[in-house]
PAZAPA-4460 file (N, C-alpha, C; in steps of 0.05 Angstrom, whole numbers, plus 32768, in hexadecimal, padded with zeros to 4 digits):
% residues 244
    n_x    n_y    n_z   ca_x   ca_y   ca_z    c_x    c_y    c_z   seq   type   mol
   72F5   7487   7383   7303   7495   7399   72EF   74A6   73A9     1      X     A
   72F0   74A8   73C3   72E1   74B9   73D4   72EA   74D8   73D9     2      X     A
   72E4   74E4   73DE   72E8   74FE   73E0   72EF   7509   73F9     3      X     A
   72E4   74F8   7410   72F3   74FA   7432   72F2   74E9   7442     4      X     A
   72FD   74E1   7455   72FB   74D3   746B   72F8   74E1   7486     5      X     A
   72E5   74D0   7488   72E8   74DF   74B0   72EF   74C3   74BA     6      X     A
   72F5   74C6   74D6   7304   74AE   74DE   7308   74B5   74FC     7      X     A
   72FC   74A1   750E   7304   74A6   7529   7320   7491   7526     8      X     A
   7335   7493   7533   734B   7485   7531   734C   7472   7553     9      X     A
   734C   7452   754C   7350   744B   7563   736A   7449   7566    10      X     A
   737B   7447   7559   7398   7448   755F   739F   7454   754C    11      X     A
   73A6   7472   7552   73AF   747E   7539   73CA   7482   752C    12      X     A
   73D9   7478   753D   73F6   746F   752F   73F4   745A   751B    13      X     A
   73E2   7448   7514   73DD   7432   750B   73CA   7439   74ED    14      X     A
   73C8   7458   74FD   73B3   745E   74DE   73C8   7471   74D0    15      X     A
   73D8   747D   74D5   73E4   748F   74C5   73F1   7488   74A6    16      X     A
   73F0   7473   74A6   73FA   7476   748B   73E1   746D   747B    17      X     A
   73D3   746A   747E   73AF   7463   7468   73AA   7480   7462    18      X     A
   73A7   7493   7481   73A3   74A5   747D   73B4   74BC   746D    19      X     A
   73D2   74B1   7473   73DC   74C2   7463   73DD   74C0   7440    20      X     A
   73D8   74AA   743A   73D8   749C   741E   73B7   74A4   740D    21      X     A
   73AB   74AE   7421   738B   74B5   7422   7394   74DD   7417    22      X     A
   73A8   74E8   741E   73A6   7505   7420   73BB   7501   740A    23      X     A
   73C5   74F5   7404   73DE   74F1   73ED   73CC   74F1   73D5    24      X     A
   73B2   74E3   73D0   73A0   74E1   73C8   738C   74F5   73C3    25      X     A
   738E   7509   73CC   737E   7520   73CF   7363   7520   73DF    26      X     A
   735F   7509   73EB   7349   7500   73FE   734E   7512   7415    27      X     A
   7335   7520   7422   7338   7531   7438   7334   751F   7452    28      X     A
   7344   7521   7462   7344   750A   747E   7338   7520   7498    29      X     A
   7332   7511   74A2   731F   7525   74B0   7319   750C   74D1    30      X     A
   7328   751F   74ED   7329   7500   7504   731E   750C   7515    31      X     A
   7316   74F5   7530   7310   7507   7540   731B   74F2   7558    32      X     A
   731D   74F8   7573   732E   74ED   7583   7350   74E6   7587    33      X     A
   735A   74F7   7571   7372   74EF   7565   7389   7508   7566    34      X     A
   7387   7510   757D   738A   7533   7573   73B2   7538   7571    35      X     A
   73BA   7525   756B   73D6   751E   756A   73D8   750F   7544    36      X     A
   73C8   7510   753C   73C6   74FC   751F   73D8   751B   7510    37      X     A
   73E7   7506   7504   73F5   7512   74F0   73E6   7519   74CE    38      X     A
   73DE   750B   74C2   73D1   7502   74AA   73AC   750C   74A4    39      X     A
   73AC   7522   74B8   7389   7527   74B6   7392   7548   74AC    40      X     A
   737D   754C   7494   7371   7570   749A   736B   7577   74B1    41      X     A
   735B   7571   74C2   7351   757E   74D9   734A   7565   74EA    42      X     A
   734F   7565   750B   734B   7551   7513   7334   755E   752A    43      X     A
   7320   7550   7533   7302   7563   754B   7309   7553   7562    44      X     A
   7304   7566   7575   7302   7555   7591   72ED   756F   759A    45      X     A
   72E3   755A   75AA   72CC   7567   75B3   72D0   757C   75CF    46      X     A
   72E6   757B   75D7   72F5   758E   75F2   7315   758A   75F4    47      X     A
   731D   759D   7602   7338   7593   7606   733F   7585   7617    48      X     A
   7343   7569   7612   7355   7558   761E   7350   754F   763A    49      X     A
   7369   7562   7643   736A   7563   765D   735D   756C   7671    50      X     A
   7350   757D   7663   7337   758B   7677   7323   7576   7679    51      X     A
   7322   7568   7667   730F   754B   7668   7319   753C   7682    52      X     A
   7333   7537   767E   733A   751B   7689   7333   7527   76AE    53      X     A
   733C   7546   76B0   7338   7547   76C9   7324   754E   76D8    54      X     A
   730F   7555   76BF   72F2   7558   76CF   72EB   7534   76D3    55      X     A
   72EB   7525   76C1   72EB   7504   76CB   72F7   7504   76EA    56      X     A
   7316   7506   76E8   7321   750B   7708   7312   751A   771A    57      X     A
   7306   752C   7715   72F1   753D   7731   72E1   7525   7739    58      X     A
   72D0   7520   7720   72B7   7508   7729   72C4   74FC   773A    59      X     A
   72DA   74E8   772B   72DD   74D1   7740   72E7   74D7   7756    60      X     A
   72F6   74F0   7762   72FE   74F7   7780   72E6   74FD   778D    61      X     A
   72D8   750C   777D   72C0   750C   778C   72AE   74F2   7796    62      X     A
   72AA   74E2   778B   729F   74C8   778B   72A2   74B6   779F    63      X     A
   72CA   74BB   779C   72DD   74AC   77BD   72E4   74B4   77CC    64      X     A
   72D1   74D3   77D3   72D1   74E4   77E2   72F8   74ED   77EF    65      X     A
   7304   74EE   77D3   731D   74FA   77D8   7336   74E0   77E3    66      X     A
   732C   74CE   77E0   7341   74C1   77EE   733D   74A1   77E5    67      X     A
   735B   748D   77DC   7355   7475   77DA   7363   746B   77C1    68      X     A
   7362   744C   77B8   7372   7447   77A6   7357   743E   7787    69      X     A
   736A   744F   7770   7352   744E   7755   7362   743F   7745    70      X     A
   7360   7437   7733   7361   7434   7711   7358   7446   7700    71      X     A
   7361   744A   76ED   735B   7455   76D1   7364   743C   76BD    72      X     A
   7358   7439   76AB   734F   742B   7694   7350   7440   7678    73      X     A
   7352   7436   7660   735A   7443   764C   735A   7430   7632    74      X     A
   7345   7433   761D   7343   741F   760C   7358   7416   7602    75      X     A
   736F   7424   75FA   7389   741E   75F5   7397   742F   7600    76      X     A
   73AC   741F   7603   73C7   742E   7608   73CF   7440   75F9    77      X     A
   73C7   7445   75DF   73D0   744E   75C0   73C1   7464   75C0    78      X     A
   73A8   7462   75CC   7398   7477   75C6   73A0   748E   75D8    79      X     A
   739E   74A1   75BD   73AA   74B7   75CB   7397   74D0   75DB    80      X     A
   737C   74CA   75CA   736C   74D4   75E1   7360   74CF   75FF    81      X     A
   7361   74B1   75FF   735E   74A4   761C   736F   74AC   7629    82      X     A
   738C   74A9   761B   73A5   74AF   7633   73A8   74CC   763A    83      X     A
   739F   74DD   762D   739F   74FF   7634   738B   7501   7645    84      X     A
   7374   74F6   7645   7360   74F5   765F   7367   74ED   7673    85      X     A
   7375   74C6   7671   737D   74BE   768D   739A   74D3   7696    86      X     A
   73B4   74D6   7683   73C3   74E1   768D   73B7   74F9   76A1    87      X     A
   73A3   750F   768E   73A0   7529   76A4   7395   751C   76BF    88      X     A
   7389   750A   76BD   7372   7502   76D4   738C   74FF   76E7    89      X     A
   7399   74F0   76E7   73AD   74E7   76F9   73BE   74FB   7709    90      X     A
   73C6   7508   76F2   73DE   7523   76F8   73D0   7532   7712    91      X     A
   73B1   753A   76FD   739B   7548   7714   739D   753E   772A    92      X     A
   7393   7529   7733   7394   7515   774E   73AC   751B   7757    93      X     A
   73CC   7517   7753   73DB   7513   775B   73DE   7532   776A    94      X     A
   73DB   754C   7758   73DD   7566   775F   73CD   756B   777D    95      X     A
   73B2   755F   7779   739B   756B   778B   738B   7556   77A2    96      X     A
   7396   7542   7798   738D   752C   77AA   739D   7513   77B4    97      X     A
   73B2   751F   77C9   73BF   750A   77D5   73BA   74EF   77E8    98      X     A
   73A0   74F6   77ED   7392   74D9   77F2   738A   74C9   77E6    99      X     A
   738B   74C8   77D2   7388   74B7   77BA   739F   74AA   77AD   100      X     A
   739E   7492   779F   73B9   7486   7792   73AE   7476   777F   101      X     A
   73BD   747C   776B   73B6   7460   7753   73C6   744B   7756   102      X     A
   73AF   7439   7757   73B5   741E   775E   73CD   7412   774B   103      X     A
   73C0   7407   7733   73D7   7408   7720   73DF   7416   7705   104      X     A
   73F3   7414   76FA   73F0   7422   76DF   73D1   7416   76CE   105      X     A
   73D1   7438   76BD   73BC   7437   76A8   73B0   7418   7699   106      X     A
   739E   7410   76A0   738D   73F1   7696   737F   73F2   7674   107      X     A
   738A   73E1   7663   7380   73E9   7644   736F   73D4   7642   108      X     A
   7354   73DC   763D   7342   73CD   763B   7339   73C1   761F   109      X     A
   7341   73D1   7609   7342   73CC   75EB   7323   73D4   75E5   110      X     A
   7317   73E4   75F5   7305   73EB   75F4   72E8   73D6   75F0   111      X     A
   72EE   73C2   75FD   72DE   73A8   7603   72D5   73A6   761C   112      X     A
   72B8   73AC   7622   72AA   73AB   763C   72B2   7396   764C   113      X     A
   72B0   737C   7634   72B4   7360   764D   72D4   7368   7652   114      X     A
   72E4   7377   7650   72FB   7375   7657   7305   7387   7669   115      X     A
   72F5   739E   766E   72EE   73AD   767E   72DA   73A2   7695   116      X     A
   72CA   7388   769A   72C2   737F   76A9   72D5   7367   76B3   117      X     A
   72E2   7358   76A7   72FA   734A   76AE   730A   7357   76C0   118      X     A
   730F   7363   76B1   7331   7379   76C5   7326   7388   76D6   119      X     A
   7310   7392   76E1   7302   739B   76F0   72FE   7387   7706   120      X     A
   72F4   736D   7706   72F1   7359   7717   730A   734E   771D   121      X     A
   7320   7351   770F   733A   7347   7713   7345   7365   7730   122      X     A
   7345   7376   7725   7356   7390   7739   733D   738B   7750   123      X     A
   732E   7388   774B   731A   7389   7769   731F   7372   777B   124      X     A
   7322   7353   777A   7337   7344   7777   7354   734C   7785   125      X     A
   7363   7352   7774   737F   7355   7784   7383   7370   7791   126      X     A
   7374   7385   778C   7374   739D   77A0   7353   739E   77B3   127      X     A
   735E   7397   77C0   7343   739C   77DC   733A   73B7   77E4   128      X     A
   734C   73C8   77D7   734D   73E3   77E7   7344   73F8   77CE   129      X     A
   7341   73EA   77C1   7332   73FA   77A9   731B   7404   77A8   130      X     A
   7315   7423   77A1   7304   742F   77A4   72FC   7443   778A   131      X     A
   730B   7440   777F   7300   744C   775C   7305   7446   7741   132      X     A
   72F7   743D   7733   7307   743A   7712   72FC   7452   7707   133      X     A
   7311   745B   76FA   730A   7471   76DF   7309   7462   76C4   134      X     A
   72F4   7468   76B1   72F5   745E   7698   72F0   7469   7683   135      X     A
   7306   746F   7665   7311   747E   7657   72F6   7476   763C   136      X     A
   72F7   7458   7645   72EC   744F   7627   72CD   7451   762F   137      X     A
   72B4   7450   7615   7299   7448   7627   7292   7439   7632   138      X     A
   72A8   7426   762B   729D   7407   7632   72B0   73FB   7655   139      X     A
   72BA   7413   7657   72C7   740F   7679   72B6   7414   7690   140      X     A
   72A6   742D   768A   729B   7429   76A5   7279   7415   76A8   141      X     A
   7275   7407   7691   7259   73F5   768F   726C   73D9   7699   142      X     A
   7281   73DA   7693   7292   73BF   769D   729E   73C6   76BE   143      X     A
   72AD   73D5   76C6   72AE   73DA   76E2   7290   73DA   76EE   144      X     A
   7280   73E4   76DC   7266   73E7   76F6   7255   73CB   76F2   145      X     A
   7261   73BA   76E4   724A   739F   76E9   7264   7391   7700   146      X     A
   7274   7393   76F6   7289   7387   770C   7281   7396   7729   147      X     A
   728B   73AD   772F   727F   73B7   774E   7263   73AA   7758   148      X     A
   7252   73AC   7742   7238   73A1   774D   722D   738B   7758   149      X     A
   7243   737C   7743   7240   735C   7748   7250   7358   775E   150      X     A
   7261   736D   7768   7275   7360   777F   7265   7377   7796   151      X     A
   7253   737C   7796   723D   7383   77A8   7257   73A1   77B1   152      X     A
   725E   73B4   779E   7273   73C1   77BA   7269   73DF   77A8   153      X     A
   724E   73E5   77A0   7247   73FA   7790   724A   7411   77B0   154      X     A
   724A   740A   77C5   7253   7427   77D5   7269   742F   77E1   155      X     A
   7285   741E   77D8   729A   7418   77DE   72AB   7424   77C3   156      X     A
   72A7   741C   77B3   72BA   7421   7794   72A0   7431   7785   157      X     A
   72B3   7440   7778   72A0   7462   7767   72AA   7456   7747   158      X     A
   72A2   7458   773B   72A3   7452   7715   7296   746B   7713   159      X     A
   72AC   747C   76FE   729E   7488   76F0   72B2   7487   76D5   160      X     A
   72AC   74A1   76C7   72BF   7499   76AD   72AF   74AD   7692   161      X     A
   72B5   74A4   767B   72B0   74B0   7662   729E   7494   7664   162      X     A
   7283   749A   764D   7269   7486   764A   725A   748E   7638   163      X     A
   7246   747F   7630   7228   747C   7627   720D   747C   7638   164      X     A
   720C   748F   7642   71EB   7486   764D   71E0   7466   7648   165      X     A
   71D9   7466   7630   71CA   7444   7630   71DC   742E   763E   166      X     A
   71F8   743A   7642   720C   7425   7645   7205   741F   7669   167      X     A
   7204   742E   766E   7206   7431   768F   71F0   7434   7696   168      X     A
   71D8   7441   7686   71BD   743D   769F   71B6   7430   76B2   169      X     A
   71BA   7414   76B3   71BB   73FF   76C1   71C8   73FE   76DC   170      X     A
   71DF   740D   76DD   71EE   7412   76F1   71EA   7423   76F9   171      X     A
   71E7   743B   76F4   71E1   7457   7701   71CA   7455   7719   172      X     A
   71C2   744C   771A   71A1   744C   7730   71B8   7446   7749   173      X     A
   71C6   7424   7749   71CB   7413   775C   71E3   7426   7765   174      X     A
   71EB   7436   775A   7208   744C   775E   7220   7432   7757   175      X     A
   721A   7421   7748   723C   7412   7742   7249   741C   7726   176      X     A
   7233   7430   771A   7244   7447   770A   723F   745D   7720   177      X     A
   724A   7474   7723   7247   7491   772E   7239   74A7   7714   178      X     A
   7253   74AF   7703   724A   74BB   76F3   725F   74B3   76D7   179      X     A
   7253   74BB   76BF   725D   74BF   76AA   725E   74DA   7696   180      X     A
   7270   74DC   7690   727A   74F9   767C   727B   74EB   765C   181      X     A
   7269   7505   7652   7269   74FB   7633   7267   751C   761F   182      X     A
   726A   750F   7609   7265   7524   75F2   725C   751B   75DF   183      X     A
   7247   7526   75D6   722D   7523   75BC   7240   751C   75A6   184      X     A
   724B   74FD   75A4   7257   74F4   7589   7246   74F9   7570   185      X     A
   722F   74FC   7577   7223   74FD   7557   722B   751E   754B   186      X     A
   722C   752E   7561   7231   754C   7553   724F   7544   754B   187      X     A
   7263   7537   7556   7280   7535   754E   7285   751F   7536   188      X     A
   726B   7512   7530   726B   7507   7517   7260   751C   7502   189      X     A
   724C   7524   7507   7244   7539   74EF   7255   7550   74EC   190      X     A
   7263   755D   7505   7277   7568   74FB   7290   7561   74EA   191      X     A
   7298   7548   74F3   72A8   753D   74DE   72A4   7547   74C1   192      X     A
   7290   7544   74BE   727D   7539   749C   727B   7560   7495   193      X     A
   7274   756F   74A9   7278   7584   74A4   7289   7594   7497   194      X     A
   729E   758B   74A8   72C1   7593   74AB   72C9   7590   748A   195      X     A
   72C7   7570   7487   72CA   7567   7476   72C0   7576   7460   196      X     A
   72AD   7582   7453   72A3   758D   7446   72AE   75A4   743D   197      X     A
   72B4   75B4   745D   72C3   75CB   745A   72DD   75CA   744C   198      X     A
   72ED   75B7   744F   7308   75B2   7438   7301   75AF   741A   199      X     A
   72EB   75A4   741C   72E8   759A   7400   72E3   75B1   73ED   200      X     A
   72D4   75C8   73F9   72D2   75DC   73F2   72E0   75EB   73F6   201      X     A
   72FB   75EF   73FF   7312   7604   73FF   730C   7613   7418   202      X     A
   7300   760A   7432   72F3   7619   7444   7306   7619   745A   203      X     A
   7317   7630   746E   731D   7623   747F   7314   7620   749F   204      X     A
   731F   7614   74B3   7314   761D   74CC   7321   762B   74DA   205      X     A
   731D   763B   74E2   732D   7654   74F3   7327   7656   7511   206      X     A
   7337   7661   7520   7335   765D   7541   731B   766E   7548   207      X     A
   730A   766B   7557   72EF   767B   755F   72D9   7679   7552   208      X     A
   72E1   766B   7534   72C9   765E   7525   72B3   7651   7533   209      X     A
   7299   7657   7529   7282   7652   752C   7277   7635   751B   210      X     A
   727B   761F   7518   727A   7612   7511   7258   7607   7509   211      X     A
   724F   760B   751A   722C   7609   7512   7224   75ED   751D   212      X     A
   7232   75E5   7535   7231   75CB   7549   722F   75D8   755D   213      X     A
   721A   75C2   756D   721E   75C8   758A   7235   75BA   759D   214      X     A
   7245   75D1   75A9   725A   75CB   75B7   7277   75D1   75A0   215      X     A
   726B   75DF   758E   7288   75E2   757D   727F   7602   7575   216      X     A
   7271   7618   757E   726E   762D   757A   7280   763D   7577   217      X     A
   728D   763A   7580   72AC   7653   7596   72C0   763A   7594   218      X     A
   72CB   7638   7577   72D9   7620   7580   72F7   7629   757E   219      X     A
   730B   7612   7589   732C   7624   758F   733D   760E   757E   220      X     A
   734C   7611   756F   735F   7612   7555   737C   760D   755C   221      X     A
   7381   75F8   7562   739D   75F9   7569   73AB   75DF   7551   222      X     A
   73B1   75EE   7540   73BF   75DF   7527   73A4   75E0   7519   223      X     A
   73A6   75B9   7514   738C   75B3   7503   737F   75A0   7519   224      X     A
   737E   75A0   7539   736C   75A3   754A   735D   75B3   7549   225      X     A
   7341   75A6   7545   732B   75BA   7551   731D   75B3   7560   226      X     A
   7315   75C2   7580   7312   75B9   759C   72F9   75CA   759A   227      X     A
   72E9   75B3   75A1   72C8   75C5   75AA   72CA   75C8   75CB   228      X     A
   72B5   75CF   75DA   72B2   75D5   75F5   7299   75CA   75FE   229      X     A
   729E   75BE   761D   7289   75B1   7620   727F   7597   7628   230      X     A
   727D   7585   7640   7272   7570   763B   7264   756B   7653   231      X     A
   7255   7555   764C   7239   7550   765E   7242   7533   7675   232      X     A
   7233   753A   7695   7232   7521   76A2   721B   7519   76A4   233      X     A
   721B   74FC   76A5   7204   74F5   76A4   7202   74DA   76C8   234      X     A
   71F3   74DE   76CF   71E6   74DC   76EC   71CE   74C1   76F4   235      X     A
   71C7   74BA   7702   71B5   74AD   770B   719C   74C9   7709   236      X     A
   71A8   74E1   7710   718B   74EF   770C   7183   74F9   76F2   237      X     A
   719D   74F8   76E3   718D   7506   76CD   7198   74F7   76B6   238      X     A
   719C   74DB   76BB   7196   74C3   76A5   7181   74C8   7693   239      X     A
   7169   74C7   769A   7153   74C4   7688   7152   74D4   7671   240      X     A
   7163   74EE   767A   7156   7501   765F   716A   7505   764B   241      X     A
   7179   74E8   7649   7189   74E2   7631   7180   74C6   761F   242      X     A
   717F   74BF   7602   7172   74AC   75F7   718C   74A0   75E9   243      X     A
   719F   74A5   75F1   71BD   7496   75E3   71C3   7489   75FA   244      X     A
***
């Protein structure tokens, strides 16, 4: 028997009962992206939510200079952190930017690039008037931006989204990505393993805790969410001085 799990959940309705049969067990469960999971000691996200989804929404208004028809994309439908990003992104837009319209409802890419380059070439295709995809998963905006590129319209349609640096370098120069927003998964994996530790040893986490991560210093406690602060864009200018 193991002593914990950490576990990013891609569909975490789908995990709840392993995980709960895992804590029945006395196994410490430990998630991160999941911040609705029933069945975890403590679940990490690296910011809250919505403040994510709508700093994504700034980029891309900024990008379509305020006006025009977008997509948002979302590795699943299920996922409950994609959809708290796209949901705020949208609400945002709808609040602050009435020149703007989403084209169609939310696009689930299953978090598969070629399928995010499919459906990308497909809406470019039947909407002519399209001028932004947002992308939840990493693998959305390396698939929208080979699609824009290949359809020559990198100063017409803005991609930006949640990403990988390595994923998108390629695109960033030609502008058929704009920009991408991320957070240092390796600190939200070693926190995991952290966290995890802390149960094992009778430890708990408390709201304002200092956790001994960067971006989880000052961190905020709501249940057995724990929300760090913080995330990075990454640019055509200041690509290079990332190695992920």
């Amino acid at each position: 028997k193991v002593d914990a799990i950490c576990v990013v959940p891609f569909q975490p309705p789908a995990m709840e009962p392993v995980l709960k049969k895992a804590l029945d067990n006395h196994i410490v469960v430990i998630t991160h992206e999941a911040s609705d999971i029933q069945n975890a000691d403590y679940d990490i996200e690296a910011f809250d939510n919505a403040a994510f989804g709508e700093h994504i929404m700034e980029n891309l208004a900024k990008a379509m200079n305020y006006e025009g028809e977008y997509v948002v994309m979302v590795g699943s439908l299920t996922s409950k952190t994609h959809n708290q990003w796209a949901d705020a992104a949208i609400a945002l837009q709808r609040k602050k930017y009435p020149k703007m319209k989403l084209a169609v409802d939310k696009v689930e890419t299953n978090d598969d690039q070629q399928v995010s380059y499919a459906k990308a070439k497909e809406l470019l295709r039947s909407h002519p008037n399209l001028r932004g995809f947002e992308g939840s998963a990493s693998t959305d905006a390396p698939g929208c931006g080979l699609a824009v590129e290949e359809a020559g319209l990198q100063d017409k349609v803005a991609v930006v989204g949640t990403g990988v640096p390595s994923l998108v370098k390629k695109y960033l120069p030609s502008g058929a990505v704009k920009v991408i927003s991320f957070w240092d998964s390796a600190d939200a994996g070693y926190l995991m393993n952290k966290v995890a530790v802390m149960v094992l040893n009778g430890q708990k986490v408390t709201d304002s805790m200092d956790l001994g991560v960067p971006g989880y210093n000052k961190i905020r406690l709501a249940g057995k969410v724990i929300y760090g602060s913080g995330w990075t864009d990454c640019t055509k200018d200041n690509m290079d001085k990332f190695d992920f």
